[in-house]
N, C-alpha and C positions, 0 to 999 in steps of 0.2 A: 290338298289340304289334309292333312292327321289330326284329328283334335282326340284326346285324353278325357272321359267321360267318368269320376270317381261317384260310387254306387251306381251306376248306370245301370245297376238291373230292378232297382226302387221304380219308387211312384213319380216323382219330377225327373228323375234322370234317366227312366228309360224312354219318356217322350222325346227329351231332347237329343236323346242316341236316334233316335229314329226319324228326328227333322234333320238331322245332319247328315245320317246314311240319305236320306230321300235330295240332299243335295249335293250327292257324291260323292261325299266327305269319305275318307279312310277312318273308321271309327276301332277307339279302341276303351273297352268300358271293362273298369276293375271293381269288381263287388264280392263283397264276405259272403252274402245271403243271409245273413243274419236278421235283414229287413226287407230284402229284392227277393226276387224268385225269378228262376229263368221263365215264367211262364208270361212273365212283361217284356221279354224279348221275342214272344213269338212270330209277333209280326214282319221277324227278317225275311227278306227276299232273299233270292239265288244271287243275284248279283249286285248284292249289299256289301260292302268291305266292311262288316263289321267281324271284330275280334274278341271275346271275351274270357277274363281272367280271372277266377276263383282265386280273392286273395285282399287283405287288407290295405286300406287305401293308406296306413300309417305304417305299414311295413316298409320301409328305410331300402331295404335290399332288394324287395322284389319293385319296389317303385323306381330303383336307379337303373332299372333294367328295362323301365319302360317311358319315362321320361324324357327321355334324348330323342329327335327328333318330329317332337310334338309337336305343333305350331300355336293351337287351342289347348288351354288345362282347363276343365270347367269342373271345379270340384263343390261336387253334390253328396258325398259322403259323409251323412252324420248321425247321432241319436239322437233324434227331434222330441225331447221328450225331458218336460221342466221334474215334473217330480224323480224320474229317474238322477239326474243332477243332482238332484238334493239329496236323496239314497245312498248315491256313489259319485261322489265331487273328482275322486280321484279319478275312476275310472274313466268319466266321463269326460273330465278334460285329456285324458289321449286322447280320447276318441274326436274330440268335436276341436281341441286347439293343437297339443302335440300331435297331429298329422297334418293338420294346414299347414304349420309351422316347417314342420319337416317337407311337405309339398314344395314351400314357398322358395326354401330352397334350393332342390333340384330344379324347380322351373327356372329359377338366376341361373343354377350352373348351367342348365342347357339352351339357357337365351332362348326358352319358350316367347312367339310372340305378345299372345295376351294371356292373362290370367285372371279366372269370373270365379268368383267366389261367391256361396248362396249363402247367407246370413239371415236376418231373421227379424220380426219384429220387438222379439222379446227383448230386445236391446235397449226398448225406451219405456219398459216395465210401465205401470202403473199409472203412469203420468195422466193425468185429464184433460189437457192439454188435447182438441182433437179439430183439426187433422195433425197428422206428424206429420211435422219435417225436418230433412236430413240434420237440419242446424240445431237443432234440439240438442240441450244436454243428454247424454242417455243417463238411463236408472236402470238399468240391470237390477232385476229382482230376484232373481237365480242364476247358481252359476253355471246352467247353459246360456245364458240372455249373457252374462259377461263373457262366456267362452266365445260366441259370436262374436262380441264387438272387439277383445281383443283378436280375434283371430283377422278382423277385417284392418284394426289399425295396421296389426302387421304389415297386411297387403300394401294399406297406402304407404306404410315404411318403406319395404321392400320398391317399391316405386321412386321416391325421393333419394332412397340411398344408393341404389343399383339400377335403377332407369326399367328394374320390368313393368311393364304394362298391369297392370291389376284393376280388377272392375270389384266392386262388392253390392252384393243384391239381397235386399233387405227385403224378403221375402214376408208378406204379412196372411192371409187365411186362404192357401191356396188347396183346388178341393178338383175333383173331377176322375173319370178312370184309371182303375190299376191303384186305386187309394185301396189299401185294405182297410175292411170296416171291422173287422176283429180283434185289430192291435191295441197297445195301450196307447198307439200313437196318431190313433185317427182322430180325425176332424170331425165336427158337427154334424156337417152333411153327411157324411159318410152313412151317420150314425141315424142321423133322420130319416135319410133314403133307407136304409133296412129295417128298420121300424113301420113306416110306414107301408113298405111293399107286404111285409107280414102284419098288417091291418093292427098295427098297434100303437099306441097314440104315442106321441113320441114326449121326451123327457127334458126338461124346462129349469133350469136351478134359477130364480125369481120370477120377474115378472114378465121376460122373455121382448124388453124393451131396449134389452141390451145389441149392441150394434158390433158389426166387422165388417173389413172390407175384403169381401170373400172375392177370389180371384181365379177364374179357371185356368186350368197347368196349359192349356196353350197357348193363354197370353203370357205365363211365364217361359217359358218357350220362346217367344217372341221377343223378351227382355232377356233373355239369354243370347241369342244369336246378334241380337242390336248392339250388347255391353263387348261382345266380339267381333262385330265389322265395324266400329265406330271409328271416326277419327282418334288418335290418341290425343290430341292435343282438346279433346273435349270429355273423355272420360277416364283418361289415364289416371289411377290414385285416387277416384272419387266412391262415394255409397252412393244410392239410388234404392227409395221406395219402388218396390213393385207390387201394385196391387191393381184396385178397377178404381180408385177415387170414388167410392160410392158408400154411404153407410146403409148396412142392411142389417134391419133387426132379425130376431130368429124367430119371432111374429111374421116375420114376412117371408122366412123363407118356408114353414108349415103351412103355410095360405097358397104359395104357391104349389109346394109339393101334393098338397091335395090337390089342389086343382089341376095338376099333371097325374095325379092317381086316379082321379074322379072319385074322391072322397073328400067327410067332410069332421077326419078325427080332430078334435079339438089337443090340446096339449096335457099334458099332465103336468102341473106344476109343482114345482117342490124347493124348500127354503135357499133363497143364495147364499153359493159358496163364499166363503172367505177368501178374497185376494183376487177376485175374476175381477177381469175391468169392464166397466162400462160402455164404455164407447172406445173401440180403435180405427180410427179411420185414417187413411193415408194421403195427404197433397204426392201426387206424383209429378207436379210443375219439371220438377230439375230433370225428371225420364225424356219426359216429352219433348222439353226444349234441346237435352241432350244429343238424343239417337231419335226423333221423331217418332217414339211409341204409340200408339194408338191402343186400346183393344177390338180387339177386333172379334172376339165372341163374349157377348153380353154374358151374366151370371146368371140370366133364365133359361135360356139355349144351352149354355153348361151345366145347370142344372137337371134340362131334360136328359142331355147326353149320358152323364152322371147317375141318372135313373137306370137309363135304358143298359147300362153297365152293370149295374148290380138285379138286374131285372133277369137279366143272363145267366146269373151266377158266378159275376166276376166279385175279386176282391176278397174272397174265404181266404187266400192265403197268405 
């Protein structure tokens, strides 16, 4: 089995480079480093077939070069990042739909078997609406939240029109090691966990009543390899919420964090932003019933692990 790992040297896609090398898989992961660092591949073994490729995942030429004979395309290559979209609409759609697109095609011309696509929750913008699910209108609030969701119809196009196999994964507050906590593009956690290791109260925009459905990268992981061995005739052309089905406030995750730090810093609050949502929580019914997903590491135990990660000195880069 060859599967195709785009950004694989990132935060989600070097884990899943490395559950595939751990099951023999011939791995082959193409990243810019613009956002990865090879320092999340370290954990290759000697007798890992992994291969890696300094080079963008929208490069047309160097991807027809690498494309044919894949069996897996799991493209993880994006700029997860709503205000940058806004900044730079143009740019950011190469990045996040004109390379899916151009992807979507090589994988038809090579009769790739499956095709998993990491999309995102920002697809169903704002909506109150909680839990989401798949059948929801989407609102796209930005044009990385519409770059997603077109980039994912495509997929189901590409599916109806040409018969490839296409998964899309509606990725919602995924958090856990190899996140960098210095980017403009980290998550909560990330951000809580370094705050509080350096005994500093951590930073609240209202009244911290506000909820996600925070999901550790190895149960994404796990929705990753499921949306690739599945029957087709049960995920072929579909989206699928990945998260934990759980709403957690960000009250609960500082309660918890101290209580993994053995401290007892209160928050520091400060006036809500404009446009944050309130509540996003995810039904994952359609995962479950699909590929039999489970999670299988709570978001406390990810949390811990997530600690003891930047406890280290992981994540600076």
């Amino acid at each position: 089995m060859k599967a195709l790992v785009t950004g694989g040297a990132g935060f989600i896609g070097s884990h899943l480079a490395e559950a595939l090398c751990r099951r023999g898989a011939q791995v082959v992961v193409v990243d810019n480093l613009c956002l990865g660092t090879l320092a999340n591949l370290a954990w290759k073994r000697p007798g890992d077939a992994l291969e890696f490729v300094q080079g963008d995942a929208g490069d047309e030429v160097l991807m027809r070069k690498i494309v044919p004979g894949c069996d897996w395309v799991f493209h993880e290559a994006a700029y997860p990042s709503v205000p940058w979209s806004v900044a730079e609409p143009i740019k950011s759609n190469d990045q996040n739909l004109d390379a899916a697109l151009r992807l979507l095609v090589l994988a038809r011309d090579a009769k790739v078997r499956r095709f998993v696509f990491a999309s995102s929750s920002a697809i169903y913008g704002d909506s109150p609406v909680s839990p989401k699910r798949e059948d929801m209108a989407p609102n796209p609030l930005s044009p990385y939240g519409l770059q997603k969701f077109t980039a994912e119809t495509y997929a189901r196009q590409f599916h109806q029109l040409y018969g490839l196999e296409t998964v899309s994964l509606r990725y919602f507050n995924v958090f856990g090691p190899r996140q960098s906590f210095n980017s403009p593009y980290s998550g909560v956690i990330a951000r809580f966990c370094t705050m509080l290791l350096a005994g500093e109260r951590p930073r609240i925009f209202g009244d911290g009543l506000q909820s996600r459905d925070f999901i550790y990268v190895a149960n994404v992981v796990t929705a990753n390899l499921l949306a690739a061995e599945s029957p087709a005739e049960r995920v072929a052309g579909r989206f699928f919420n990945v998260a934990g089905g759980q709403s957690i406030t960000l009250l609960d995750l500082v309660t918890e964090l101290n209580r993994l730090t053995g401290q007892s810093l209160p928050p520091h609050f400060e006036p809500p932003r404009v446009g944050d949502v309130r509540a996003s929580t995810a039904d994952i019914t359609a995962l479950v019933q699909a590929t039999g997903y489970r999670v299988t590491v709570p978001w406390q135990e990810g949390l811990r692990e997530t600690l003891e990660f930047y406890r280290k000195g992981g994540g600076t880069s």
